[in-house]
C-alpha positions in Angstrom: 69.3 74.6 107.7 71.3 77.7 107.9 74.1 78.8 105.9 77.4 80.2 106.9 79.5 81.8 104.3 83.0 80.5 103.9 86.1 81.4 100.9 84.2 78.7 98.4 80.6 80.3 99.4 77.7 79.3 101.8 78.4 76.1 103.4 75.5 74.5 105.8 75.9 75.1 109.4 76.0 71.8 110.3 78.3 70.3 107.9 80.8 73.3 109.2 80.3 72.1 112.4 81.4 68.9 111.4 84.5 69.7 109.2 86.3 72.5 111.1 85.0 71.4 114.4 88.3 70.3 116.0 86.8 66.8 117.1 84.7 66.4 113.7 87.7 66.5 112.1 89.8 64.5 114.2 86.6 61.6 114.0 87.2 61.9 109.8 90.8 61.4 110.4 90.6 58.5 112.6 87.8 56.7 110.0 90.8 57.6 107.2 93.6 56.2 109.0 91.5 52.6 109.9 89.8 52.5 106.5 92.5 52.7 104.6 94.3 49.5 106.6 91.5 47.9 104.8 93.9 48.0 101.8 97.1 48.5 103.4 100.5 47.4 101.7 103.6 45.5 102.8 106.5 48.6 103.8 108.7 46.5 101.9 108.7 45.4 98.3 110.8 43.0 96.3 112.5 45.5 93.6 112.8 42.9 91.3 109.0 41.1 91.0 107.2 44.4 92.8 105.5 42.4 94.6 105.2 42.0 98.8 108.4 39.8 100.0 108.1 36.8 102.0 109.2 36.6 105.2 110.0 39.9 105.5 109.2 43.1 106.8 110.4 46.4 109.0 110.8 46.1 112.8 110.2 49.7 114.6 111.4 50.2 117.7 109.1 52.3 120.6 110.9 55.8 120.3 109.6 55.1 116.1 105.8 54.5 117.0 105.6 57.2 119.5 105.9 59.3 117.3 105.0 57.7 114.5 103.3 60.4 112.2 106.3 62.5 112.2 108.7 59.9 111.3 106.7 58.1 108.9 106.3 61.9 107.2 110.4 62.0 107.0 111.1 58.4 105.9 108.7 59.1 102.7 110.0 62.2 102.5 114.0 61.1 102.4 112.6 58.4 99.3 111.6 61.0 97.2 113.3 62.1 94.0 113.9 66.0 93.5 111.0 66.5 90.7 108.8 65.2 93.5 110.5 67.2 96.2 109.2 70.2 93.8 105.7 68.9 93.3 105.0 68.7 96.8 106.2 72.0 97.6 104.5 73.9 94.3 101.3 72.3 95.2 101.4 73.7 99.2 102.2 77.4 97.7 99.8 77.2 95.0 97.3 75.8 97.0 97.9 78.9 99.3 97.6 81.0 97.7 94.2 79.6 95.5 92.6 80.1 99.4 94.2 83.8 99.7 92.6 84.5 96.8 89.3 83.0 97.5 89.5 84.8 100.9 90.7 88.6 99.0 93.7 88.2 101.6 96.9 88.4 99.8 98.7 88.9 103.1 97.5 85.7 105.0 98.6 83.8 102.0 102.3 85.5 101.8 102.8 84.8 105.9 101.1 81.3 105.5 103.6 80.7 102.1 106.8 81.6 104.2 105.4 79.6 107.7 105.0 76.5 105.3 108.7 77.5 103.7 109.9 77.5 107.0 108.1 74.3 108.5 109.3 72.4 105.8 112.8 73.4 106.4 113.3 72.6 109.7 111.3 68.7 108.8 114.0 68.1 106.0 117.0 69.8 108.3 115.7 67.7 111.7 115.5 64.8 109.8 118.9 64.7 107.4 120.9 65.3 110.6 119.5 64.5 113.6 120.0 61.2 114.9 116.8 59.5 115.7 114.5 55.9 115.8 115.1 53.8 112.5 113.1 51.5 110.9 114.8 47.6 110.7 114.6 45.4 108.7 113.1 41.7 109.6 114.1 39.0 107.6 113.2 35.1 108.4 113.5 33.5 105.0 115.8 31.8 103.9 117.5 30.8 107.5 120.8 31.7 106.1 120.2 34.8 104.5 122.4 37.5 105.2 121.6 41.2 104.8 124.2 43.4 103.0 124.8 46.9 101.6 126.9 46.8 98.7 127.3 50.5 98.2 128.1 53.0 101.4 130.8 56.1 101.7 132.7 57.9 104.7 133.5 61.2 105.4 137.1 59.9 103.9 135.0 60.4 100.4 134.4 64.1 98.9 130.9 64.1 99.0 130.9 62.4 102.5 129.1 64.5 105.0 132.3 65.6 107.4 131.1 63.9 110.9 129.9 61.2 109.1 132.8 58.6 110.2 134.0 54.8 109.8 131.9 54.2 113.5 129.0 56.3 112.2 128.7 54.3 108.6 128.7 50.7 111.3 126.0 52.1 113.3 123.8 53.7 110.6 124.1 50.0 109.0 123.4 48.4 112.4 120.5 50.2 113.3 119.0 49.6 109.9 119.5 45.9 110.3 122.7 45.3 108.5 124.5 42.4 108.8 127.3 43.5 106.5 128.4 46.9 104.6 131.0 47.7 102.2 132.8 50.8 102.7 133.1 52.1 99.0 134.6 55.4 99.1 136.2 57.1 96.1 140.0 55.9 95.4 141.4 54.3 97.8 139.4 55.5 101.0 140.7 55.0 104.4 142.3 51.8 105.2 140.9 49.6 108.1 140.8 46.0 109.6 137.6 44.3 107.9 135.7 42.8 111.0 132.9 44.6 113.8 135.1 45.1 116.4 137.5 48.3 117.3 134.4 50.8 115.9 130.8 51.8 116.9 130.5 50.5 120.7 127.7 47.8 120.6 127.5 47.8 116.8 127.1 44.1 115.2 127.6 45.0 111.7 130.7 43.5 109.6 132.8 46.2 107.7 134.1 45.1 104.5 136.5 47.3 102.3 135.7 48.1 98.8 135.8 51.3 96.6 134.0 53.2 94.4 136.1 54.6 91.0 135.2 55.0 87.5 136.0 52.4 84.8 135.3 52.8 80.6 134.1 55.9 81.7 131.2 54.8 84.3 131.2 54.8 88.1 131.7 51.3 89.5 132.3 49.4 92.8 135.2 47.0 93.5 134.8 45.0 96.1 137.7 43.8 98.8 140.4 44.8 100.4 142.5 45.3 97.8 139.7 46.5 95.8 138.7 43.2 93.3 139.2 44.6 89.8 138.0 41.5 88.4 134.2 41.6 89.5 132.8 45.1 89.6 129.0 46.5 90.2 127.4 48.6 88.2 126.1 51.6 90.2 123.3 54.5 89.5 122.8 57.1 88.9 124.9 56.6 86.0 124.6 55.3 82.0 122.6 51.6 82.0 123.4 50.8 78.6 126.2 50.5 76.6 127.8 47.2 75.8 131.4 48.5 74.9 131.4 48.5 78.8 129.7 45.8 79.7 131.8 43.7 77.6 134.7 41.7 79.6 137.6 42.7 79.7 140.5 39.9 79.8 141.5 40.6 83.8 137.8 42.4 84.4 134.1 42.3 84.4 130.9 43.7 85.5 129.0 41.0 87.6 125.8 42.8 88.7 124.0 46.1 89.0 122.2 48.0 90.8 118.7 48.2 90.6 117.7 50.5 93.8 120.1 52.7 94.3 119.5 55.1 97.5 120.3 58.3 96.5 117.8 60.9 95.3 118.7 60.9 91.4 119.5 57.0 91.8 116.1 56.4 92.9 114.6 58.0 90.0 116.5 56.6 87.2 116.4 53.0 89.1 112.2 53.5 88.3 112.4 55.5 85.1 114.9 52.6 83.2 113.5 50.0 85.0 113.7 48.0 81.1 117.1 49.1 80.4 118.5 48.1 83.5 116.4 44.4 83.5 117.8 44.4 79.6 121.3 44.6 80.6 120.5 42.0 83.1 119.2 39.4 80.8 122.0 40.2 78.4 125.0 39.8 80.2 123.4 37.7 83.3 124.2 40.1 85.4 123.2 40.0 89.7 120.9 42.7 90.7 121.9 44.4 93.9 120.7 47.3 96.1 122.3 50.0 97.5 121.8 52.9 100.2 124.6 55.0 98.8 124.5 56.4 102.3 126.7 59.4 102.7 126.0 60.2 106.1 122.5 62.2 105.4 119.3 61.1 106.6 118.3 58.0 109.2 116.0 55.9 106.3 117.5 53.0 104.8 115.9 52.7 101.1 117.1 49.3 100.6 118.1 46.0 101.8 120.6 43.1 99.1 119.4 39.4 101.2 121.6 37.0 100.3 121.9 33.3 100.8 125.1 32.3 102.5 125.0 28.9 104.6 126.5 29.7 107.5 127.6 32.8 106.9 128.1 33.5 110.4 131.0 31.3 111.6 133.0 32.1 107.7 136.3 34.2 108.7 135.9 38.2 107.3 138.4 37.3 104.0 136.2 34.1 103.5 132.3 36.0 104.0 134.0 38.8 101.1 134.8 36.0 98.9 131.5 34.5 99.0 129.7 37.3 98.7 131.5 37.9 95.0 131.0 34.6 94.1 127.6 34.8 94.9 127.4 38.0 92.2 129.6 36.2 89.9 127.1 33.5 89.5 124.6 35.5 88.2 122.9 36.4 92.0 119.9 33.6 91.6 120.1 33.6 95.7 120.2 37.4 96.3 117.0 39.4 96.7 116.7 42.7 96.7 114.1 44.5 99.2 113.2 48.0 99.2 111.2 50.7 100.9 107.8 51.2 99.4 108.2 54.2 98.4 106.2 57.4 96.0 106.2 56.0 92.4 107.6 58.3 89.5 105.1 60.0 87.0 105.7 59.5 83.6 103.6 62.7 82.5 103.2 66.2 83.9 99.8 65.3 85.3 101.4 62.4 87.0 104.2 64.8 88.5 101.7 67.2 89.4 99.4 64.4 91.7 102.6 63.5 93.3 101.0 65.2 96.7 97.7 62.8 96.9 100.0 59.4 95.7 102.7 60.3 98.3 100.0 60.8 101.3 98.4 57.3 99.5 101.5 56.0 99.8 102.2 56.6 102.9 99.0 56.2 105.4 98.3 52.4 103.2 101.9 51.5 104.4 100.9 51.7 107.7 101.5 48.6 110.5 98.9 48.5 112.8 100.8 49.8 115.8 101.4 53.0 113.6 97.8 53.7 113.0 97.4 53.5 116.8 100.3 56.0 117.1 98.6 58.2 114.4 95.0 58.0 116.1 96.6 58.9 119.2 98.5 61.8 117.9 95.2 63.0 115.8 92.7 63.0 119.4 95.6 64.7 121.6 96.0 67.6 118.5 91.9 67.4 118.8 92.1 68.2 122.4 94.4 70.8 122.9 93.2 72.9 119.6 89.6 72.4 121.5 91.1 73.5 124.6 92.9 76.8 123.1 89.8 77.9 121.3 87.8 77.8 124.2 86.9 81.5 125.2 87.8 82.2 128.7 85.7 84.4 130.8 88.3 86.8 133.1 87.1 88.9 136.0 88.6 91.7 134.3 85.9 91.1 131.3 83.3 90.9 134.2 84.1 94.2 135.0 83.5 95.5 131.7 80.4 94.3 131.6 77.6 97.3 131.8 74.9 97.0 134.2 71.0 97.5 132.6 69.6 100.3 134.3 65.7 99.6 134.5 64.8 103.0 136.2 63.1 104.2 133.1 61.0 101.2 132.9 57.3 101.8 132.7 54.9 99.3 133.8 52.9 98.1 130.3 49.4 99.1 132.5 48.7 101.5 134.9 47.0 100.2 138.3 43.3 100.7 138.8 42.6 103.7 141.2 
């Protein structure tokens, strides 16, 4: 068999053939992408028992599955924390530039560096602020179940992005298969009617007022309209423990926290004091709750709080508020809370540094069927056209470059009898 050289040495023709061949590769791709249904995993998990939730799961809608690959790649990426957001990228560069130096070609690896610099920017840019296909959230069980976000802010909050408004929060929460959403922003807020009407055109998520403020020195949410300073949430990122706070107070308490919270350092923490946070729980029977913490930046809801409220639908907007708190008051048996399956945290430097391989894991095994049909179709149409511009073409100009063979000083290999 022969050997072609390549930056890691001689490599058998063949097997060349096979792996940088456009359609080779596409072939291994397409066996990765169905193989790897073999042990695919629920999109969703229950952040309290970590396993697969019943009767649940993530409706996308067409603009999603066609294309598919490149959403899936930002939804993963919006659920990482920031040491992971630094793994990935460390391992791209370094990984450069290990084939620059195989290859003696320090330039390819600088202009390859700053292409994947670039690429990456406009992925993270294109997906924090462009609006585009969400995933949804399908829930059957229980029948009365209403989905709610406890946690959300406003452009009427500092850190709100500025066109992020009251309409915008409704249909962010709408499209993301909200039934309710507490507007929590910082103080006071903006004042508004609690209800879905008078907002985002179409929108069929309730707005109910609440805010977010800090209380024996931690951040905490109050919920109604005006805020209820008698049951409060604990929110992340923030301190778990502590009991000098989490004692009750004669006119005010803390009746649940948050165990998914969906901002980046929230995230983190929610995984890295997972025992802290189900300590406090136990301790003061506390609700567990999840959060998006959306502040108008990114189209990926992390998490979904179910609740159980019998007919929940025909309660008047005051009434739904007030049995929502009750709900958390009594300890939050009937609320579950669903979140995005999403890259775990390492625990040691070697588990930071395989973040790469567990996030690409993580993603293709969370897979539904109809995005691996997506993918495949995505992977043959890249196949094609790479195929298609690597093909040499044959001009008439090359023709004429071409230099005729001039046989005249030819000699026969015998001479003739005379």
């Amino acid at each position: 068999m022969r050997l072609t050289t390549s930056p890691w040495g001689p490599v058998p023709s063949r097997l060349r053939t096979l792996l940088f061949n456009p359609f080779g590769a596409a072939t291994a791709a397409t066996v990765a992408i169905w193989a790897t249904g073999l042990f695919s995993e629920s999109a969703l998990v229950d952040a309290a028992t970590l396993k697969s939730p019943v009767g649940a799961g993530l409706d996308l809608p067409l603009g999603y599955l066609l294309f598919a690959p490149w959403f899936a790649l930002v939804d993963h990426m919006s659920l990482l924390s920031v040491p992971q957001h630094l793994s990935i990228v460390c391992f791209a560069l370094l990984s450069i530039a290990l084939v620059g130096a195989l290859k003696r070609d320090s330039k390819w690896a600088l202009v390859t560096s700053l292409g994947f610099l670039i690429v990456l920017g406009v992925i993270v840019t294109v997906g924090t602020l462009v609006p585009r296909p969400m995933a949804r959230i399908r829930v059957s069980v229980p029948a009365d179940n209403v989905v709610v976000d406890f946690h959300s802010h406003t452009n009427a909050s500092h850190d709100g992005r500025k066109g992020f408004s009251l309409a915008a929060n409704q249909m962010w929460h709408a499209r993301s298969g909200f039934d309710v959403a507490y507007v929590t922003d910082h103080g006071e807020g903006q004042p508004f009617a609690a209800g879905r009407t008078g907002l985002a055109g179409g929108a069929s998520t309730i707005m109910l007022r609440g805010g977010e403020f800090v209380w024996r020195g931690r951040h905490v949410i109050g919920l109604g309209a005006p805020m209820n300073t008698r049951a409060l949430i604990q929110t992340l990122p923030g301190a778990v423990t502590g009991d000098s706070a989490l004692r009750p107070g004669p006119d005010t308490m803390i009746v649940a926290t948050e165990l998914v919270d969906g901002a980046p350092r929230g995230l983190a923490q929610g995984e890295r004091e997972r025992a802290d946070i189900f300590a406090v729980r136990d301790r003061w029977a506390l609700a567990f709750v999840g959060s998006s913490n959306q502040h108008g930046w990114g189209f990926t809801s992390p998490v979904w709080s179910v609740a159980a409220v019998p007919n929940w639908r025909s309660l008047a907007y005051p009434e739904l508020d007030h049995r929502l708190q009750q709900l958390l008051t009594g300890g939050g048996k009937d609320v579950r809370v669903l979140a995005r399956r999403r890259t775990a945290e390492a625990s040691t430097m070697l588990g930071l540094a395989l973040t790469p391989v567990n996030f690409a894991v993580t993603m293709i095994r969370t897979l539904s069927p109809a995005e691996r049909v997506s993918w495949t179709a995505w992977v043959g149409g890249i196949a094609l056209l790479a195929t298609l511009l690597g093909r040499p073409q044959s001009t008439t100009a090359d023709a004429r470059k071409r230099v005729p063979l001039d046989f005249g000083d030819l000699k026969p290999a015998y001479e003739p009898a005379a």
